[in-house]
N, C-alpha and C positions, 0 to 999 in steps of 0.2 A: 325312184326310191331314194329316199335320203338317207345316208350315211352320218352315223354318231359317233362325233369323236371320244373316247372316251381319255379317262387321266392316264391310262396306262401306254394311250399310242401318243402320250409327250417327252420332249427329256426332261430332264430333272428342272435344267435351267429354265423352261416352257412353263413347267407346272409352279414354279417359284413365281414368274412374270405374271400367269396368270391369277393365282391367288392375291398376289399382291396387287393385282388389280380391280381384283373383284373386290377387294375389303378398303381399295382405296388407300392402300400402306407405301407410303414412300421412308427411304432414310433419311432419321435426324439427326446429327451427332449429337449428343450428351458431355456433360462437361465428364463423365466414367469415361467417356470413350476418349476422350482426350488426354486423360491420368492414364488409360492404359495402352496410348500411341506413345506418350512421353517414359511411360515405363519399358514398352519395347523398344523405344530407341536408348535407353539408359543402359539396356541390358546387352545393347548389339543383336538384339531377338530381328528377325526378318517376317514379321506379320503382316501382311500386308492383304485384305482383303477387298475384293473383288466386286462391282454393284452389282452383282448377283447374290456373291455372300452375305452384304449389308444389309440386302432385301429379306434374305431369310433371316439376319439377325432382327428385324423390325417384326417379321412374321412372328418371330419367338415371344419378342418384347408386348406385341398386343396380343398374345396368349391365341392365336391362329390354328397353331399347332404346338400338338404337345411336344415333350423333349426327346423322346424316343422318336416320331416322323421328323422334328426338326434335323436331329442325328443322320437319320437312313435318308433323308433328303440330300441333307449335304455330301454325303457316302455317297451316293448315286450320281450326285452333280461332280465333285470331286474326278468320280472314275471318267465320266466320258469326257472330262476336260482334257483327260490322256490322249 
């Protein structure tokens, strides 16, 4: 018997890797992403994300997933990084 993995037996970071693979989405910086690394360091802000973060920021960017799964995605990813 075969066994199907389904989305819900992945973690967050699993399910991010694999979307982002299946659509072929890697991260590209933008010159926005560079105004707002120089705006967080201007601020003393501590932003600093993560290529797991980046990937779902690109997931976002090519309209993958909507804003609401982008959100409970990261929420999910975020917790078990705990």
């Amino acid at each position: 018997m075969t066994t199907v993995r389904t989305i819900a037996d992945l973690t967050a970071q699993q399910q991010i890797e694999l979307l982002a693979a299946q659509h072929d989405i890697t991260y590209q910086k933008t010159q926005l992403d560079e105004l707002a690394d120089t705006y967080s360091r201007l601020s003393d802000a501590e932003v600093e994300l993560d290529e797991i973060e980046l990937l779902l920021l690109e997931l976002d960017r090519a309209g993958i997933l909507t804003g609401k799964d982008n959100g409970l995605l990261h929420l999910q990813y975020l917790r078990e990084r705990k």
